[in-house]
N, C-alpha and C positions, 0 to 999 in steps of 0.2 A: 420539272427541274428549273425551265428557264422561269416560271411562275413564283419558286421559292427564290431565287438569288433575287428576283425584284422585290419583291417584299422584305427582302435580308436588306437591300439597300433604301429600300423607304425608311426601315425602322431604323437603321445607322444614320439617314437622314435627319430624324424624330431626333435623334440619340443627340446627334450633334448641336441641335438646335436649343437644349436642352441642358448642359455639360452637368453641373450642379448636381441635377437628380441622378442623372444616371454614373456620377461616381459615387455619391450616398447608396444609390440601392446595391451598385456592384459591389463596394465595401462591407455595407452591412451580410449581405449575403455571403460571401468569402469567410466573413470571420466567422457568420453562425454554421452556413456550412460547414465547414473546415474543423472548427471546435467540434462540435455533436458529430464528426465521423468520426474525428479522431476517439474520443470516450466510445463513440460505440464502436470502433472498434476494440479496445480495451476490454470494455464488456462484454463482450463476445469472446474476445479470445478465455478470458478468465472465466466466466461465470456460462457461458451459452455454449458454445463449440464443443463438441467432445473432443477429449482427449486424445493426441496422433497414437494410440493405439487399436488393434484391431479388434472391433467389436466389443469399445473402452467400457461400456455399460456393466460387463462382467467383472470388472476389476474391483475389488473392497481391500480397502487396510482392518489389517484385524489388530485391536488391543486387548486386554487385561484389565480386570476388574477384581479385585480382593475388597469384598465386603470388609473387613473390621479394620483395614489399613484407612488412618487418617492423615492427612496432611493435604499439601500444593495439587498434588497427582493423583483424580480421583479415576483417570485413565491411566493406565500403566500401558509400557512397552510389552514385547514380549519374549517371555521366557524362554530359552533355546530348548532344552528338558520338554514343554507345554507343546513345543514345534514338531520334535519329532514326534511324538504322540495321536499329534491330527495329521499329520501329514501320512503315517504308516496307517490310521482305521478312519479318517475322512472318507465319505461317500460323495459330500454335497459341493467338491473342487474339485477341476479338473488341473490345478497344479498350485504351487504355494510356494513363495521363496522369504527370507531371511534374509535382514542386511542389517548392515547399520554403516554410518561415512564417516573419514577422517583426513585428517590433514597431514599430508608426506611430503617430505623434500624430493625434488624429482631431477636427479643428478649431482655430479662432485664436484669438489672442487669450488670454487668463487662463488657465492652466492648463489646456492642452487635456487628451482623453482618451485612454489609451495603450490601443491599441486592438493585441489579435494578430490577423494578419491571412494568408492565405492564400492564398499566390501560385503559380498554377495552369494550365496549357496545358488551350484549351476542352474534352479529351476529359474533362474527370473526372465531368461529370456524365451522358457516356454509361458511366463507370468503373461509377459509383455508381445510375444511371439513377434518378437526382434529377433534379427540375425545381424551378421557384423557386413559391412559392405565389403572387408577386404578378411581373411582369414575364416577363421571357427570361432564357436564360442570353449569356454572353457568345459572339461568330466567334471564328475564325480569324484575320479581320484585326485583329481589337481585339486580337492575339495579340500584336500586331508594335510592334518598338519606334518610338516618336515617333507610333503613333498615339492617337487619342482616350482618355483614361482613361474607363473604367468600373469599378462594385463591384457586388457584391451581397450583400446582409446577411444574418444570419441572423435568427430570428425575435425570441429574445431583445435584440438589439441592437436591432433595429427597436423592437421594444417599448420598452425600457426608457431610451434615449437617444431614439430618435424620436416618443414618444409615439405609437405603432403609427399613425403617421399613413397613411391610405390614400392620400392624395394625394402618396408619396413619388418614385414613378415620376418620371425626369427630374431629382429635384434634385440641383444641386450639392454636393457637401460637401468641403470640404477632409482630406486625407488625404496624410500626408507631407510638406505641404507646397504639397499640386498640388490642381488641382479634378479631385473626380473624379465624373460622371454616374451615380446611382444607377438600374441596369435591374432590380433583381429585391431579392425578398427571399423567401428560403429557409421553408417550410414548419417548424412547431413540432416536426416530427418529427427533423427533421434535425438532427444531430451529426455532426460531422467530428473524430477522434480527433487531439489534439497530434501534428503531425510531428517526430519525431526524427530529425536529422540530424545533420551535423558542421555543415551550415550556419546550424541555426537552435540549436544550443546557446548556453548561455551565461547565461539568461533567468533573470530574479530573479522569482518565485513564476511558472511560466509557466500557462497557461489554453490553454485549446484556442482554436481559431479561431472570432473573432466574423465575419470579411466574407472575402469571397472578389474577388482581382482578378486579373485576366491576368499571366500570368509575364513575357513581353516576353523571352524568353531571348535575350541579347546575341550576336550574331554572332562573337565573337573564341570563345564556351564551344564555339558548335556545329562550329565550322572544325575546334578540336583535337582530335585523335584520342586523346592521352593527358592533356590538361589537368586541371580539378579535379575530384574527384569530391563532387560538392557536393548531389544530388539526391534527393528521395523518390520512387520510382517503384510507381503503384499500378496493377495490370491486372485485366482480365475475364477467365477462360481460356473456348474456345469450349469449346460441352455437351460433349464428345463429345473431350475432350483432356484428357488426365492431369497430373497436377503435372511428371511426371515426361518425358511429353513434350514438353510448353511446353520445360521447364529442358535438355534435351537440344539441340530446336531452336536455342534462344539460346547454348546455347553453343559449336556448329555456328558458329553467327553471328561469336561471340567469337575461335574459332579464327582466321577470316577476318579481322575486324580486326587480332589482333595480326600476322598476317602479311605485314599492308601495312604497318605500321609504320615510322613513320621508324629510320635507323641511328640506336642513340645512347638510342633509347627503346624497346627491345623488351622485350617484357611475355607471360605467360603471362595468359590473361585469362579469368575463366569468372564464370560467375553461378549466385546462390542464390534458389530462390525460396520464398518464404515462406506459409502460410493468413494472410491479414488477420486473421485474429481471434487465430491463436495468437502472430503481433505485435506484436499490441496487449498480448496479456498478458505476454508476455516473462518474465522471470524470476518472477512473481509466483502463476504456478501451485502450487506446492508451498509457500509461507507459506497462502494463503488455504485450502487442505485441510488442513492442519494446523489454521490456524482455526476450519473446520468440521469438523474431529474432536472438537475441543476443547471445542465447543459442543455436540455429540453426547454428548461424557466429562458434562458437567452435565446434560444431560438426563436418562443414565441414571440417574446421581446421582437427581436427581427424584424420578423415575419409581419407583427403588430404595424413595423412604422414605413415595411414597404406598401401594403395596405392603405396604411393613411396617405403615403407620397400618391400610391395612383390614386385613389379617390380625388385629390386635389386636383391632378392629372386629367383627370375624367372629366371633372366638373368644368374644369377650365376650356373642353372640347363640347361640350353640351350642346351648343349651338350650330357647332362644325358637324356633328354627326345629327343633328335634328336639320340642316339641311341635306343630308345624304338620304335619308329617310324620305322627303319630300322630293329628294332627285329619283326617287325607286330604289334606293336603294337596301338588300333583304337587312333583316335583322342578325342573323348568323356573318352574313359580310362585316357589317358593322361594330360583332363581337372579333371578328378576327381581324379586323383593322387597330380595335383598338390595342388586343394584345399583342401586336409584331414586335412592340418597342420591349413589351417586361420578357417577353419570350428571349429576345436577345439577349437581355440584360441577365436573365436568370441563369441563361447556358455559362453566360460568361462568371456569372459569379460562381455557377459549379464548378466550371471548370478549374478556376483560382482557389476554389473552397478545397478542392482535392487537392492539389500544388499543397495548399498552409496545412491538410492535415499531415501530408506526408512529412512537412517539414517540421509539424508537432509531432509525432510519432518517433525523428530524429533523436528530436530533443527528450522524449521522455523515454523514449530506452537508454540515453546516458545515467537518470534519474533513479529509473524503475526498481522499486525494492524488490530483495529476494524472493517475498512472497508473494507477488503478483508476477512474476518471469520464469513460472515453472514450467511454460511451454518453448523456453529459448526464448530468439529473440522475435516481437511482434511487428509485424507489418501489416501495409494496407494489401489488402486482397481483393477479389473479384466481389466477395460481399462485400464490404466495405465500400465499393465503386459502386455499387449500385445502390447502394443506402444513401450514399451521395448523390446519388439521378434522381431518387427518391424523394428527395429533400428538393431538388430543382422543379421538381414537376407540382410539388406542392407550392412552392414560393408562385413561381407558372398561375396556376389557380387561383391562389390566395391574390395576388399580386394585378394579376392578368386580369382571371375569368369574373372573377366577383364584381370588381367595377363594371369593368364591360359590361354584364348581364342587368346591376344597376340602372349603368349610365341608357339604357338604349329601355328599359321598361316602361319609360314615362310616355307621355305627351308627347310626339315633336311638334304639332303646332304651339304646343306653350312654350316649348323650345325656340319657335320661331318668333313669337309673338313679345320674347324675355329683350327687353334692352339691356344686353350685356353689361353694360357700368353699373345699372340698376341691380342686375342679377342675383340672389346670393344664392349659398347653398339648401337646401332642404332640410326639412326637418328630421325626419329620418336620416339624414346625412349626418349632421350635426349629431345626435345620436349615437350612430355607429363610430363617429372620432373620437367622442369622449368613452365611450366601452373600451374602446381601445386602448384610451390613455389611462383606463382605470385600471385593463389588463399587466400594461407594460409596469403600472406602480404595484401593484400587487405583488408580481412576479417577482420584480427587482427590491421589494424590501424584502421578502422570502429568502431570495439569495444574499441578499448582504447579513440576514441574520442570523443562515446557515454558515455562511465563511467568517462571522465574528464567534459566532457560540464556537466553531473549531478551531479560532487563531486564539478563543481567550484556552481551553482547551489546553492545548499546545503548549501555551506560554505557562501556566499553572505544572502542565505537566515536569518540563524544565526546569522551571522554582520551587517545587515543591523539594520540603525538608526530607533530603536523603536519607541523614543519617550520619553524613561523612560529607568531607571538604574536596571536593573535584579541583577544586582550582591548585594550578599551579604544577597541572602532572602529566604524565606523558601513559600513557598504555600502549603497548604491542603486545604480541604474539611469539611465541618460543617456543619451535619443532625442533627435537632432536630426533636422530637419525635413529634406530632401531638397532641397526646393526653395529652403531659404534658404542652405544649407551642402551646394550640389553638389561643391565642390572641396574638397580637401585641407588647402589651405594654409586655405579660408576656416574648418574644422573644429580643425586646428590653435591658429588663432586663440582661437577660443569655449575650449577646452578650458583654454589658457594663462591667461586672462582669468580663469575658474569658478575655477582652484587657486589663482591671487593673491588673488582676493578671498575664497577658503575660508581662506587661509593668515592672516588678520588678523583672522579670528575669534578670541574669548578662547577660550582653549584650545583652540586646534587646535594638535599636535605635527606632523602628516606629511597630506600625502594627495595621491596620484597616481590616473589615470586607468588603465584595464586593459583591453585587448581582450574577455574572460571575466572574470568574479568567479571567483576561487578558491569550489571544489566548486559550478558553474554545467557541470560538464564543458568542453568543449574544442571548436574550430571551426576551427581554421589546423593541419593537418601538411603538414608538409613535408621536403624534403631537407637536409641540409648536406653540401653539395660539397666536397671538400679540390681546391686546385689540383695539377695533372698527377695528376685521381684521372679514365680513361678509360670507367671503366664504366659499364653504358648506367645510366639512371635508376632504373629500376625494382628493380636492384640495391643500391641505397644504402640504408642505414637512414633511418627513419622519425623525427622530430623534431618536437615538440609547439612553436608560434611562438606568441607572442604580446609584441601593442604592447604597450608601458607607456610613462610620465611619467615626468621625476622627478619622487624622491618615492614614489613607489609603491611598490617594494624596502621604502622605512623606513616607507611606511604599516603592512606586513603584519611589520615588523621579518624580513625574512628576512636570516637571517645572512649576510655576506658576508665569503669563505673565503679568498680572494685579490682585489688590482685593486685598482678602484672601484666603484661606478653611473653613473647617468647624471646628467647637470650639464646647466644650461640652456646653460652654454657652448660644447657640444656637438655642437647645432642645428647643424642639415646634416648633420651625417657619421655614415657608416654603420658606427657602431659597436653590439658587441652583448654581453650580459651570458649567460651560461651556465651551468647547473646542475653540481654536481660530476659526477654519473654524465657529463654529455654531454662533460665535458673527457678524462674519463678513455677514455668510448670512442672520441671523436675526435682524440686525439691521446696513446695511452696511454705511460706513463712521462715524459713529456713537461709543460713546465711551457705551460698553455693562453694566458698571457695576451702578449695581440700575437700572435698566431697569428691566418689568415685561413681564412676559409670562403665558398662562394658558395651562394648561396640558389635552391633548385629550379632548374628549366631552364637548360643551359648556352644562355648569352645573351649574345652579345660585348658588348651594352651593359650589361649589368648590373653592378654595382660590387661590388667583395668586402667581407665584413664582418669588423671587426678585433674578437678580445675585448679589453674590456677588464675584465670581472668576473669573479668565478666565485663561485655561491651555492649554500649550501645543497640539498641534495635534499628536495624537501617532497610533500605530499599536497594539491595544488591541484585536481586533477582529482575526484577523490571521495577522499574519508575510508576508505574502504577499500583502496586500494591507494594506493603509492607511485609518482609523477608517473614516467613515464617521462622520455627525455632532454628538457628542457626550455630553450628559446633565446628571449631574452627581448630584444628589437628596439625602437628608441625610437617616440615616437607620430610623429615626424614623416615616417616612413620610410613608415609607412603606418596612418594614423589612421582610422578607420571613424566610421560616421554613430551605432550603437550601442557605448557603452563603459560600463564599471560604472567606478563612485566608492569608491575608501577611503577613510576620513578618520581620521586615530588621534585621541584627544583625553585630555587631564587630565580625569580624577573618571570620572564616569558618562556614557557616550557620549548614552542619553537624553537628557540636558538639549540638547545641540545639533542634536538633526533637526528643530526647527522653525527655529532661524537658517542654517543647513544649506540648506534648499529655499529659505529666501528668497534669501538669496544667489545659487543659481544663477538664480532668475525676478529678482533685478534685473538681469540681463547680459539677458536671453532672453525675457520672459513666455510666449514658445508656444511654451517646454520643458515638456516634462511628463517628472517624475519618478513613476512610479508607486510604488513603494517607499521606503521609507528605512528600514533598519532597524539594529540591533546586531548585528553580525558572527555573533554568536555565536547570535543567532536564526536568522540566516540558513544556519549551520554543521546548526541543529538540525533545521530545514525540508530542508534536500539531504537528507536521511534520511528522511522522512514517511511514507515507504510502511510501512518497519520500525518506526517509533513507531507509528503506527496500530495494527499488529498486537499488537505487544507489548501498548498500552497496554488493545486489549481481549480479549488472551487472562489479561489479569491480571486485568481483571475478573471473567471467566467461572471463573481460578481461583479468588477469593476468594469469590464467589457459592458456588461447590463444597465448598468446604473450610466454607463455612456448613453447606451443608443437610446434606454429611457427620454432620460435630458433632451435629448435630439429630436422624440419624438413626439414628445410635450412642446416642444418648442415649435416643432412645425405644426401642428393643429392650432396652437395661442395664438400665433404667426399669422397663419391662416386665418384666424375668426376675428384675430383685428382686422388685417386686409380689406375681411367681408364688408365691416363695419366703421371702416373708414370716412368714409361722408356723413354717418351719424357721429362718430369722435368729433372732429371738424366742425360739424354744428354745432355741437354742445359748447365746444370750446368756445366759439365766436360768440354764444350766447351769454358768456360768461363764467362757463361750467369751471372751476379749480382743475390745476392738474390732479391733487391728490385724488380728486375726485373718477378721473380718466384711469387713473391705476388701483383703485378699487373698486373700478366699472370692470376691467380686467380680472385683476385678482380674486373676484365671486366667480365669474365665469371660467378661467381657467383654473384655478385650485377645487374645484369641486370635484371633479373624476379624482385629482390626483388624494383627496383625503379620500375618498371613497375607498380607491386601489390600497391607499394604504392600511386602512382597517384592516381590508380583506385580507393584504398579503401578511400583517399580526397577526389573525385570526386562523389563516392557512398553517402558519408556522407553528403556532400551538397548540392547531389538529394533530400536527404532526412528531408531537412533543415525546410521544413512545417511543416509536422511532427513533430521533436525535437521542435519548437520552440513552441508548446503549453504547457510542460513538463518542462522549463526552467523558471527561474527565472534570469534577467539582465540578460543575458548570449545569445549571439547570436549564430545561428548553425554558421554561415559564418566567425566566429572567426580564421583568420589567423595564429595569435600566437597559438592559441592552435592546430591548424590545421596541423602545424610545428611541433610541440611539440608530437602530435601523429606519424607522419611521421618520426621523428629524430629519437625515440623510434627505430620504426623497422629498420630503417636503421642502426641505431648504433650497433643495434643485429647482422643485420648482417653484415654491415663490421666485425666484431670481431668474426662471426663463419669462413669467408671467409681467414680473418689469422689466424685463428687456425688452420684450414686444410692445410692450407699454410704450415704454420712451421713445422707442421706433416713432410710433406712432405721433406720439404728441410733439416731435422734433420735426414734422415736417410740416411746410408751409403750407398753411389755412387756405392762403386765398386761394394757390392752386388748386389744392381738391374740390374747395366749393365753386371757383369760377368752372370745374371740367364737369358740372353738376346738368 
């Protein structure tokens, strides 16, 4: 021990003697540590860790698959009818639950709390083989509709609204509307992942599920054999049964249903099943590896120019330890003298590297989109601390041991025999600087072309031709209560009411109600039936539905092509408004308007719907693709207890979200609006996954393309230094300056065009890849390919005359009289 503390104070010695280097290398290493825990921890939690369930391997979401069904959803939800069916002749699961999630006001009175909530058949928490920390979970019977309501919360929600009262067991709380009996509340471990549906889309910033209440699945869903497919279904497979023959069984199963099928509705019908986990991550696998590539490309970066400092470091001691050598002393001493200094240095940047990731981790769970936070909220853990040691012991090595084992190979009597002024570095030295500096440019145009190709991406995304005019408009969200507005007409009412008196606000120009908020995704597909069209259902195309108000068409200004829209005049009749694609595939050559259609299941009672619009094709669904057929139906036809709000307005939509919410709370007060925001916030939020990304692979570039510069600069630095007394002669012989900076600028730009070839060349390897992640934006983009390239080279021509002028600004006679 007493042997380590004096070594701890030679190298704090070292340190001090020193200041310069050792706040560059502890800098450098803090920020690459720190970065690369932080992403790996990220990636870990999302993409590597299993799931805080038990034995999470067994877990799979099951979907739906109808062959002849065409449209957006070539996976469907599923069927409640299809549910009980596996769940009563299933062999290959040991349990199966049913859900789907919604948005409920969670109390009376002043502005209740919009609570997401998850509505569930009792098997989920033998699904998940959860129990509640505090309570039971929910029967069977509390299964069933019209019986008693119960919930059970999660822990957060307990907490943070219930003041973690332990006395909660039993009480009532209002919820939707209704009183509902609290039995349980969910242990802190517990996360339940957003259900994505067709049923629960729609949602303005949505959040995962805070309480859990019985699904109550209505008798008309379970009767139908081809009804909606509206469902989240999550199962257990038993130990000792494969993905593959769970998904065989079921669809054994599935054969059997479609073959009982009613005439009229025959369907080819099979199922997909899924791992829970790889699910949850969906498309987001290959952004967040690119992420942690990315952040890997700056570590090496790092790593690169701690390397080059001791090298320098080392060289500059060459002599010092080639007399230690000739004093007897071993070669192992000599390696561990020379590393006491980065050893310290390394602990300390680890140390600081964990400190910045925790505090990056802070910051990017304020950030973290819904789809990357479906394990709650993420921290740095026990692995993550030692991926961080990890990362120390390497820098340790790289830093430390490599020079050392260099510096101490050679000769010491050439060592001894070297007149230091004279001395320069080796050949091999010089070598391994410029690899270096070819690595750091390689890397660093790789990332700045990965974080241009995803900012151009981004910005395209944003610009790209909606369809409709976002600016100038305001979007929220509108829960109505259940139990106040059970019926239609009563829903109807409220909604007519909210737009009259939105409509007399100063400056309001439009605003209608909407089943979905444009880029919320979609929750109604369906059919449009042409009369004497005989084929069964399942044949028909596929048609995106949704209510609207008037008003709503000129809230979003979607143009409109032919017709009209819809008039208050209107009320009652089943008229309907249609997108250009849907006029032209349902009734091609054909002029659409006064033309009827009948909607999903031939129904003698069902009335036909007359167009009377025809609008524009837009991008309502997401900002990345164009809406497929789209049939836009009045609210009165069928108005939901959930609707989003346009409102367009003169000047700055800001100024009106606070007259805005009042208005709806003086019709209502136990509305809760949980949002209100400007369209185009909301436009930027649909995206968040892809801005997250972007927004810190640009960081990590610019971080890079620092310590690049930095590390170009101390090897140019360095190699003029060497070559100091050659500058100086030349000059006194007459040599020009420009001459002295294009003696430089061969010597230093050579690694850095080299790295940058390479890191084009890496980038274009990897052009598959990127191009699943992009939007319009090709990896093989030459302008920007350039553009990345320029960057580094611009850097470093301009470290290359710096060191230049350095040099040629200092006095002649000095360095030659110290000759």
């Amino acid at each position: 021990m007493e042997t380590l503390f004096r070594e701890f104070k030679l190298a704090l010695r070292q340190i001090r003697q020193s200041p310069g280097f050792a706040i560059a290398t502890v800098l450098t290493l803090t920020v690459c540590i720190g970065a690369t825990t932080a992403i790996f921890t990220l990636v870990n939690d999302v993409l590597l860790r299993p799931l805080p369930y038990d034995h999470s391997s067994q877990l799979v979401v099951i979907n739906e698959r109808v062959a002849e069904f065409t449209g957006p959803h070539p996976e469907l939800p599923v069927n409640a009818n299809h549910f009980t069916v596996w769940q009563k002749y299933s062999h290959s699961f040991q349990s199966m639950a049913l859900m789907d999630e919604a948005s409920m006001p969670l109390g009376t009175g002043e502005h209740p709390l919009q609570l997401s909530v998850l509505r569930s058949t009792p098997e989920i928490f033998a699904v998940l083989r959860s129990v509640p920390m505090l309570g039971r979970t929910f029967t069977a019977v509390e299964n069933q509709p019209g019986h008693q309501r119960v919930i059970i919360l999660t822990y957060d929600l307990w907490r943070n609204t219930f003041q973690a009262d332990a006395h909660i067991l039993g009480r009532t709380v209002t919820l939707n509307g209704f009183p509902y009996t609290v039995i349980g509340v969910m242990p802190r471990s517990f996360h339940f992942p957003r259900v994505t549906s067709l049923s629960s889309s729609g949602t303005l910033r949505p959040k995962q599920p805070e309480a859990i209440v019985p699904s109550a699945l209505p008798s008309s869903e379970l009767q139908v054999e081809m009804g909606n497919f509206n469902y989240f279904c999550l199962a257990r497979l038993n130990i000792d049964t494969s993905l593959a023959q769970a998904n065989a069984e079921l669809n054994a199963m599935q054969n059997t249903i479609a073959r009982n099928l009613p005439a009229g509705e025959q369907a080819t019908l099979s199922t997909v099943l899924t791992p829970f986990q790889e699910a949850m991550i969906g498309e987001n696998r290959i952004p967040l590896l690119l992420l942690l590539g990315g952040v890997l490309g700056m570590l090496l970066i790092g790593c690169a120019n701690v390397l080059n400092h001791s090298i320098v470091r080392t060289v500059s001691r060459r002599r010092n330890l080639a007399i230690q050598t000739a004093l007897g002393a071993r070669r192992m001493d000599l390696i561990f003298t020379s590393m006491r200094e980065t050893v310290v240095l390394a602990i300390m940047g680890g140390a600081l590297g964990i400190v910045l990731a925790i505090l990056m981790m802070i910051a990017m769970r304020a950030e973290l989109p819904a789809d990357l936070a479906f394990r709650g909220s993420i921290q740095i853990d026990w692995m993550s601390a030692c991926f961080a040691l990890l990362l120390s012991a390497v820098a340790m090595v790289i830093g430390g041991l490599i020079p050392a084992w260099i510096s101490t190979s050679g000769n010491p009597q050439a060592g001894l025999r070297e007149d230091m002024h004279l001395s320069g570095e080796s050949r091999n030295g010089k070598r391994i600087r410029s690899i270096l500096v070819g690595v750091q440019t390689a890397a660093s145009v790789a990332l700045v072309l990965m974080a241009s190709l995803l900012a151009v991406s981004v910005m395209r995304l944003l610009s790209v031709d909606r369809g409709y005019d976002s600016d100038h408009a305001l979007a929220a969200m509108i829960n109505l209560p259940a139990n106040a507005y059970p019926k239609r007409p009563d829903r109807i009412v409220f909604y007519r009411r909210a737009l009259d008196a939105i409509s007399v606000l100063p400056g309001i120009q439009a605003a209608g109600v909407v089943s979905v908020l444009p880029l919320s995704g979609d929750a109604w597909g369906d059919t449009a039936r042409l009369p004497n069209d005989g084929r069964p259902l399942a044949q028909m195309q596929t048609e995106n539905f949704r209510w609207v108000s008037p008003g709503y068409l000129e809230a979003i200004h979607l143009p409109l092509v032919a017709g009209r829209t819809f008039t208050s005049e209107d009320e009652g009749k089943n008229f309907a408004v249609i997108s250009e694609l849907a006029a032209h595939t349902l009734w091609p050559g054909k002029n659409a308007i006064g033309q009827e259609f009948f909607r999903g299941d031939p129904d003698p009672e069902e009335k036909s719907f007359t167009v009377i619009g025809v609008v524009g094709n837009a991008r309502t669904i997401t900002l990345a693709q164009q809406d497929p057929m789209m049939i836009y139906v009045p609210y009165w036809y069928r108005a939901g207890a959930i609707a989003g709000l346009v409102v367009r307005v003169h000047g700055d939509p800001r100024m009106a979200i606070g007259a805005l919410s009042k208005s709806i709370w003086s019709i209502d007060p136990a509305i809760s609006i949980p949002t209100v925001q400007t369209f185009e916030r909301h436009a930027v939020e649909s995206i968040d996954t892809m801005r997250f990304e972007m927004d810190l692979l640009a960081l990590f570039s610019a971080c890079a393309v620092l310590l690049a510069g930095l590390g170009m600069y101390s090897v140019v630095s360095y190699s003029v230094l060497q070559r100091k007394k050659e500058i100086s002669l030349r000059m006194a012989l007459g040599a020009a300056p420009n001459a002295i900076y294009m003696l430089v600028l061969l010597r230093g730009m050579t690694p850095v065009v080299i790295g940058t070839i390479t890191g084009v060349g890496l980038s274009f390897l990897c052009g598959k890849i990127l191009r699943s992640v992009l939007f319009q934006a090709s990896p093989y983009n030459p302008v920007m390919a350039l553009g990345a390239a320029g960057i580094l080279l611009a850097i470093g021509t301009g470290v290359c005359l710096l060191a230049a002028r350095c040099a040629i600004t200092k006095n002649l006679l000095t360095e030659l009289r110290s000759e």
